[in-house]
C-alpha positions as CSV (number, residue, x, y, z in Angstrom):
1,X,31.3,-7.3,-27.1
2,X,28.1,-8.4,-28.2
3,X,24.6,-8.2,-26.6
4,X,22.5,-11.5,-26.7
5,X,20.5,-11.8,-29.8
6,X,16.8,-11.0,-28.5
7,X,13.9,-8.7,-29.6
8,X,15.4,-6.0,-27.7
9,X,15.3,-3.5,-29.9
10,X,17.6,-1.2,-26.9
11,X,19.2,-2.2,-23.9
12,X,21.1,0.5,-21.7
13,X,23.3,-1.3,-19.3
14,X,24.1,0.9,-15.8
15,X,24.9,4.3,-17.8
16,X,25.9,7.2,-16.5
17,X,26.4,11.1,-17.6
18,X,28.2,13.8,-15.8
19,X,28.9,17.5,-16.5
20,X,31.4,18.5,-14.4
21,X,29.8,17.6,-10.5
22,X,26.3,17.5,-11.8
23,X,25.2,13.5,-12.5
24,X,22.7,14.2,-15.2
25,X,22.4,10.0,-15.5
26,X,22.8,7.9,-12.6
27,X,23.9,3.9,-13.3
28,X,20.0,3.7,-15.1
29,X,19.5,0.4,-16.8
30,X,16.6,0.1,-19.1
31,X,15.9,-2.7,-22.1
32,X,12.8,-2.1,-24.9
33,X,11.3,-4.7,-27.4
34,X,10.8,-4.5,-30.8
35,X,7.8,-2.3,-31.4
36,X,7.4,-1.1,-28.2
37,X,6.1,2.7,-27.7
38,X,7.9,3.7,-24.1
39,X,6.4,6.7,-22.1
40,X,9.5,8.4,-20.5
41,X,8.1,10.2,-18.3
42,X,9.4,12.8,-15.1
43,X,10.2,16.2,-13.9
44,X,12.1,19.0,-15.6
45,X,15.6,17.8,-14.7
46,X,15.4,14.8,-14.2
47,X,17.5,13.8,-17.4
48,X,14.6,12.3,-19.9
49,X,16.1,14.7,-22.6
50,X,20.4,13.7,-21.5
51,X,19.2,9.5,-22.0
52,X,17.6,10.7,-25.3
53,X,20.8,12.3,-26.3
54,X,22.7,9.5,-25.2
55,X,21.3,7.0,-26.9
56,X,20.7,8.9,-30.1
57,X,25.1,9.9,-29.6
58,X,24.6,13.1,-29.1
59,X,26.4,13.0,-26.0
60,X,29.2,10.3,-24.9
61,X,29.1,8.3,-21.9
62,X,30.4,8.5,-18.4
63,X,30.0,4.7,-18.1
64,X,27.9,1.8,-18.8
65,X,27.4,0.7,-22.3
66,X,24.1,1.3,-24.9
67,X,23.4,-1.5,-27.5
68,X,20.7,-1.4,-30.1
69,X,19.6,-4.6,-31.3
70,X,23.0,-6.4,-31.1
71,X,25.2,-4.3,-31.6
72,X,27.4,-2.2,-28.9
73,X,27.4,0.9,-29.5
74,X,27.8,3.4,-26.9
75,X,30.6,2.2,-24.1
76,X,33.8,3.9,-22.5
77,X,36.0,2.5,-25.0
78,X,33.8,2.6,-28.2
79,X,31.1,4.8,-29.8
80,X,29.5,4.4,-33.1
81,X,28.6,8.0,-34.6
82,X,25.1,9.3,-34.9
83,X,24.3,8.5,-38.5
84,X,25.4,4.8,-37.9
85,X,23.1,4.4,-35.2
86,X,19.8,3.9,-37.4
87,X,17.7,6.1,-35.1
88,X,15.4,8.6,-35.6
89,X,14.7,11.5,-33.9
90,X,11.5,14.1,-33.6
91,X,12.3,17.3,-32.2
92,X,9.6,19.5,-29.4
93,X,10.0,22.0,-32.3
94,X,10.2,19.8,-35.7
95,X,13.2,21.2,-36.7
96,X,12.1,21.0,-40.5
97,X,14.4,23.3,-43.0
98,X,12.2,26.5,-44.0
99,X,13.8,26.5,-47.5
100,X,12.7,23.0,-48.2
101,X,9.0,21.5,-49.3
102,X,7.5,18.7,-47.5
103,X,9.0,16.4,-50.2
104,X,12.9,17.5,-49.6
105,X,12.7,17.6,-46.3
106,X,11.1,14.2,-45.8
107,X,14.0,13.2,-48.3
108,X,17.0,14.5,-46.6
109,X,19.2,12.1,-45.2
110,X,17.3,9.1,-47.4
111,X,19.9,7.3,-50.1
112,X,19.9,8.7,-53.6
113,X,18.0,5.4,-55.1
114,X,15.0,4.7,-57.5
115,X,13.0,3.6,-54.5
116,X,13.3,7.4,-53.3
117,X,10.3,8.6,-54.3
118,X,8.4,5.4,-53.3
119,X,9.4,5.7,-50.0
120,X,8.3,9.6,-49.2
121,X,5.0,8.6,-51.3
122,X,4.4,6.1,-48.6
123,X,5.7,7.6,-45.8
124,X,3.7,10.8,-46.7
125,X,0.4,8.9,-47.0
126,X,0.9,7.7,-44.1
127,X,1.0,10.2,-42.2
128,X,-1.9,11.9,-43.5
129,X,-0.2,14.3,-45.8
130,X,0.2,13.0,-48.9
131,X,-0.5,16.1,-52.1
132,X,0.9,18.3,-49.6
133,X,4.5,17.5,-50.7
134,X,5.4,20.5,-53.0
135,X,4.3,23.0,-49.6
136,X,7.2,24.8,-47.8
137,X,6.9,24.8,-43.8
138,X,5.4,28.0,-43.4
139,X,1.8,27.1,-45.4
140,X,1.6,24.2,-43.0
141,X,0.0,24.3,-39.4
142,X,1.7,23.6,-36.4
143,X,0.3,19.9,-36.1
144,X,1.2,19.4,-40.0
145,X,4.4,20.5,-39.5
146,X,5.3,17.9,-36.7
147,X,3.4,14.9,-39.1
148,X,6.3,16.6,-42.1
149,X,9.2,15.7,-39.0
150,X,7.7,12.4,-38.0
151,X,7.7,11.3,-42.0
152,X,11.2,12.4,-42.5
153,X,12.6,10.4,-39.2
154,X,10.2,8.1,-40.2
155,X,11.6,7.5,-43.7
156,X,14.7,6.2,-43.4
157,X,13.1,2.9,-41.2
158,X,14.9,3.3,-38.2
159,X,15.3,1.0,-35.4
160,X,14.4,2.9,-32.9
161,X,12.3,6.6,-32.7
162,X,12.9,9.5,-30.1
163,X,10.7,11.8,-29.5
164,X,11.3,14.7,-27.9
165,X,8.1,16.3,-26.7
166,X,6.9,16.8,-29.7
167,X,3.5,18.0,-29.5
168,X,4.3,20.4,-26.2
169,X,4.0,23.4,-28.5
170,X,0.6,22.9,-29.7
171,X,-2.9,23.8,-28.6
172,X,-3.6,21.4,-26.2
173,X,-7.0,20.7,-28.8
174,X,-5.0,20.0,-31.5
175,X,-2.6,18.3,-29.4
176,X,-4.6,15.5,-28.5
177,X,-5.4,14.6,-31.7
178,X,-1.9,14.9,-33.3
179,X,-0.7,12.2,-30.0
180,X,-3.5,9.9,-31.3
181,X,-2.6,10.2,-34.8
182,X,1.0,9.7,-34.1
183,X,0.5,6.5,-31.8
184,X,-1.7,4.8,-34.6
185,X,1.1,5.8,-37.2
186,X,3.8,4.2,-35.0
187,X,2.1,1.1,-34.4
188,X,0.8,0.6,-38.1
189,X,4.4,0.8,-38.8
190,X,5.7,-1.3,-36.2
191,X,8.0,1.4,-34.7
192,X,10.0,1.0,-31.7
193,X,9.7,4.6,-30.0
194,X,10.9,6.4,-26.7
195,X,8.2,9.4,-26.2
196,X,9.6,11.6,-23.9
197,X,7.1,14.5,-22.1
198,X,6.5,16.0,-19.0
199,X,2.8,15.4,-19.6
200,X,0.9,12.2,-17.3
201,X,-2.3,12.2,-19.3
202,X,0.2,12.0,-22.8
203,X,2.5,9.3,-21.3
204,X,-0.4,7.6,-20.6
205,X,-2.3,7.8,-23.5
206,X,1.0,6.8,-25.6
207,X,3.0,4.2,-24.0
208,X,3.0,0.5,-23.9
209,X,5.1,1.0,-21.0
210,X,6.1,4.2,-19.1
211,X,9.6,4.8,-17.3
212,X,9.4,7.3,-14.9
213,X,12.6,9.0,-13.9
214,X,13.7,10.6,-10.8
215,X,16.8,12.4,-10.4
216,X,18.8,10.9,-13.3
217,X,17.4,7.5,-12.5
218,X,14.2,5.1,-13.6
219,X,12.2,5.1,-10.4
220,X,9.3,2.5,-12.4
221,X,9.0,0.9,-15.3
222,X,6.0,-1.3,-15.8
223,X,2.7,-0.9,-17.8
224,X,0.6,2.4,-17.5
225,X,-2.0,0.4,-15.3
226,X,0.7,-0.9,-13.0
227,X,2.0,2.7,-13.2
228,X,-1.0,4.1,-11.7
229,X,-3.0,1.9,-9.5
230,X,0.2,0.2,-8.2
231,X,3.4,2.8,-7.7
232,X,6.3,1.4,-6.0
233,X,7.1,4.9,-4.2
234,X,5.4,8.1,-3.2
235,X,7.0,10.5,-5.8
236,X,5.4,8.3,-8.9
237,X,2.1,7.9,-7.2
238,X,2.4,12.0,-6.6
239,X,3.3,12.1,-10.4
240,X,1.1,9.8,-12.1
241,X,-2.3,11.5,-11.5
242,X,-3.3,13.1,-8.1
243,X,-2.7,11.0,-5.2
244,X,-3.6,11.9,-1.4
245,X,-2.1,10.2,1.7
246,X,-3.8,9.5,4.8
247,X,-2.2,8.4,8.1
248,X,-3.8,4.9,9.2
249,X,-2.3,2.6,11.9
250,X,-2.8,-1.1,12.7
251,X,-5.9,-2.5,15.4
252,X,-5.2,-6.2,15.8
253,X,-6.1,-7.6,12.4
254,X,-7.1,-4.6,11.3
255,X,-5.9,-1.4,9.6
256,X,-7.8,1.9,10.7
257,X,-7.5,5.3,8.8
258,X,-10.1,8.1,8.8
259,X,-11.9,6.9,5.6
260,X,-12.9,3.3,6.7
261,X,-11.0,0.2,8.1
262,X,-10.5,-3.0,6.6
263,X,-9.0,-6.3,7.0
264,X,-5.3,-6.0,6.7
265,X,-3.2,-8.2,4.6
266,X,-0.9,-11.3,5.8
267,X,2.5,-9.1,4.4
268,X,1.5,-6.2,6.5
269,X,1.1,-7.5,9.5
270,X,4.4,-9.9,9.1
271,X,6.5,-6.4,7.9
272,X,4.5,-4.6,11.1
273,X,5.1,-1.0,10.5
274,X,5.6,1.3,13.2
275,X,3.7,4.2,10.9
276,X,2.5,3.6,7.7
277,X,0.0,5.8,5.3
278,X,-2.2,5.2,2.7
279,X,-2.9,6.3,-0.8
280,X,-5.9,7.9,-2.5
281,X,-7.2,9.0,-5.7
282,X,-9.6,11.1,-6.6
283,X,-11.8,8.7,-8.2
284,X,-11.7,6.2,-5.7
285,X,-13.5,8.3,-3.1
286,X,-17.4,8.3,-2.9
287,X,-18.4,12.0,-1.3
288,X,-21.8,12.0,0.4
289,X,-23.7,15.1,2.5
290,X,-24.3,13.4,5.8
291,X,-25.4,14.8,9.2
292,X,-24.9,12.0,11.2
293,X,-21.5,11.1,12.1
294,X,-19.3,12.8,9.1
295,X,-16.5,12.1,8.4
296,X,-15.3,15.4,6.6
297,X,-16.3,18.9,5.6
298,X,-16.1,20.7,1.9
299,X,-13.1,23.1,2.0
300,X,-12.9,24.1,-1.8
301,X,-14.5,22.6,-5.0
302,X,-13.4,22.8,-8.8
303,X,-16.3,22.8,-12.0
304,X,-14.4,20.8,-14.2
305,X,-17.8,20.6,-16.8
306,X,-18.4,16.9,-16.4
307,X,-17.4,16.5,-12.8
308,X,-16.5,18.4,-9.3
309,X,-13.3,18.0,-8.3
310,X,-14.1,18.5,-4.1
311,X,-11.3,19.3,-1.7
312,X,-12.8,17.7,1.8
313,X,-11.1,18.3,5.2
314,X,-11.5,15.6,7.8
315,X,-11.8,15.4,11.2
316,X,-7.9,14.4,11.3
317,X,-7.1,17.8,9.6
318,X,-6.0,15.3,6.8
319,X,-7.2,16.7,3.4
320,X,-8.4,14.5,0.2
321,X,-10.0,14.8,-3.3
322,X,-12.8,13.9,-4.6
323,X,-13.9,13.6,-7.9
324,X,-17.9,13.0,-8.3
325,X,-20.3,14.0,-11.3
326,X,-21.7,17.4,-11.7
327,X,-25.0,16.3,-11.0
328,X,-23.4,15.9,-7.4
329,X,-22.9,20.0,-6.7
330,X,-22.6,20.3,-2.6
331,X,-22.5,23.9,-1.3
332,X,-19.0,24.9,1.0
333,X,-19.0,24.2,4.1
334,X,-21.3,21.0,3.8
335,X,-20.6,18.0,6.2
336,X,-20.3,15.3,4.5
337,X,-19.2,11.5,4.6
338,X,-15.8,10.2,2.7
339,X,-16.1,6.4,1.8
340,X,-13.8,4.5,-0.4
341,X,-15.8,3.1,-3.3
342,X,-16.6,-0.8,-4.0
343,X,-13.4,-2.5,-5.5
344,X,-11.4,0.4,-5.3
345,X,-8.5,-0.4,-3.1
346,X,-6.1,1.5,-0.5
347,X,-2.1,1.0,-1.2
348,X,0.0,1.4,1.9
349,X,3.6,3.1,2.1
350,X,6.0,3.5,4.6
351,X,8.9,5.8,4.6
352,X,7.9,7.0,1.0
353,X,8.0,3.4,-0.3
354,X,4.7,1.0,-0.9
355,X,4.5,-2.3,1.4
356,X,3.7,-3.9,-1.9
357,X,0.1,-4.6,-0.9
358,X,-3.6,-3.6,-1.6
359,X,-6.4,-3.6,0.7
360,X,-10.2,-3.7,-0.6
361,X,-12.5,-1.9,1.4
């Protein structure tokens, strides 16, 4: 069995895992272009690591089938090994040999050929490194040490890169330049890469795309954008940044909630909810001191340097965020009013799922 020739670079077609009663994977299809960086994205547990191993053969199938590029090569009835799979793979810890420099551990696995030594010479410079070769692990730094693991998966010129929350052990300073440094690397080389993390500012900040996974599953896959301002279901809007939900109901034409009304949309009011809420971010809210007729009263507040993070309670016991500058510093206890800024929008959800609309204030 063939796939269809395509630039899918990986297509995983209703796969499943199972240890024992546990279903790790749950029939998750998922398909990736050629040099795309995906964002897998999700809670411990929710099987980012398992689909990694899957794919890269580490584990065998319960059902479904895998095929990179076009050829099949994870199913119930076949399985290509590991080393045949052309993938690479980054490790959270690097996983570099102590006992080997930079230069044979970047080497290991490549072909004993005169364009060896081309190849790491590249490879190395690429990633920064290059006169470091003839170093063992331990003279490096942490963030060196993960640019050493990303040349040697890089060198072999996979078609596909996992990485397994790679940077998760650094300091979150260094980390953020070492995710940088690695996204530019991947798409100067024109890289197809699966960047699995726990981290919603990294998945973000490094995918093209971003899968989020819930309970052995792909809840959303879309752009990071998408992701954010328009999330399908409660649990990735709760994931993807902070997200508050207010109750609103319908008034004619209208829908009411406690931070404003506006005009409600055609698909709303032909799907006519019985209860419906609506979602929030921090940055969408404008936060005001007002005396007459507020809306909402400062609970807590966070410094953050350049901004407040304010926790407001309003008059529906309902609580939200609110995320203004730090020239904006209101004292506890201030009544204030809570206004949804200009072009922001309010995303409606019902039963823990969105009613695929946006409403402008």
């Amino acid at each position: 069995m063939l796939a269809t020739a395509t630039s899918e670079i990986l297509r995983c077609e209703g796969i499943s895992k199972s240890y024992g009663q546990v279903e790790a994977i749950s029939d998750l299809s998922i398909s990736i272009s050629k040099g795309q960086i995906v964002s897998l994205l999700g809670p411990s547990g929710c099987g980012k690591t398992t689909l990694l191993r899957l794919i890269a053969g580490f584990e065998r199938l319960s059902n479904g089938s895998i095929f990179l590029g076009d050829r099949l090569v994870s199913s119930l009835g076949q399985e290509i090994p590991t080393e045949k799979r052309h993938v690479g793979m980054v490790f959270q810890d690097g996983a570099l040999f102590p006992h080997l420099s930079v230069q044979q551990n970047v080497e290991y696995g490549l072909m004993k050929n005169g364009f060896r030594k081309n190849i790491i010479n590249d490879v190395l410079n690429l990633v920064g490194l290059n006169g470091l070769s003839d170093r063992m692990p331990h003279q490096l730094s942490g963030g060196q040490q993960q640019r050493v693991a990303l040349a040697r998966a890089l060198a072999p010129e996979p078609e596909l890169l996992l990485l397994d929350e790679p940077f998760s052990n650094l300091d979150p300073s260094l980390r953020d330049q070492i995710r940088l440094d690695t996204r530019l690397i991947l798409k100067e080389n024109s890289t197809t890469a699966i960047f699995v993390t726990h981290d919603q500012e990294e998945a973000l900040v490094m995918g093209d795309k971003i899968a989020v996974m819930n309970q052995g599953n792909i809840e959303q896959f879309d752009v990071p954008q998408v992701i954010f301002h328009q999330p399908t279901s409660k649990f990735v809007a709760e994931f993807i940044g902070m997200a508050d939900f207010v109750d609103a109901h319908l008034d004619g034409s209208n829908i009411v909630s406690p931070i404003g009304n506006v005009e409600c949309p055609i698909d709303i009011l032909t799907k006519n909810p019985n209860s419906f809420e609506v979602m929030v971010r921090p940055d969408c809210l404008d936060c005001s001191l007002c005396s007459d007729n507020p809306n909402g009263t400062i609970e807590s507040k966070e410094f953050r340097g350049a901004s407040f993070l304010y926790y407001v309670k309003l008059v529906t016991g309902e609580t939200v965020r609110c995320l203004l500058p730090h020239t904006n510093d209101f004292p506890l206890g201030s009544q204030v009013k809570i206004t949804l800024r200009h072009q922001h929008a309010l995303r409606a959800f019902s039963q823990g799922q969105s009613i695929d609309s946006q409403m402008p204030l």
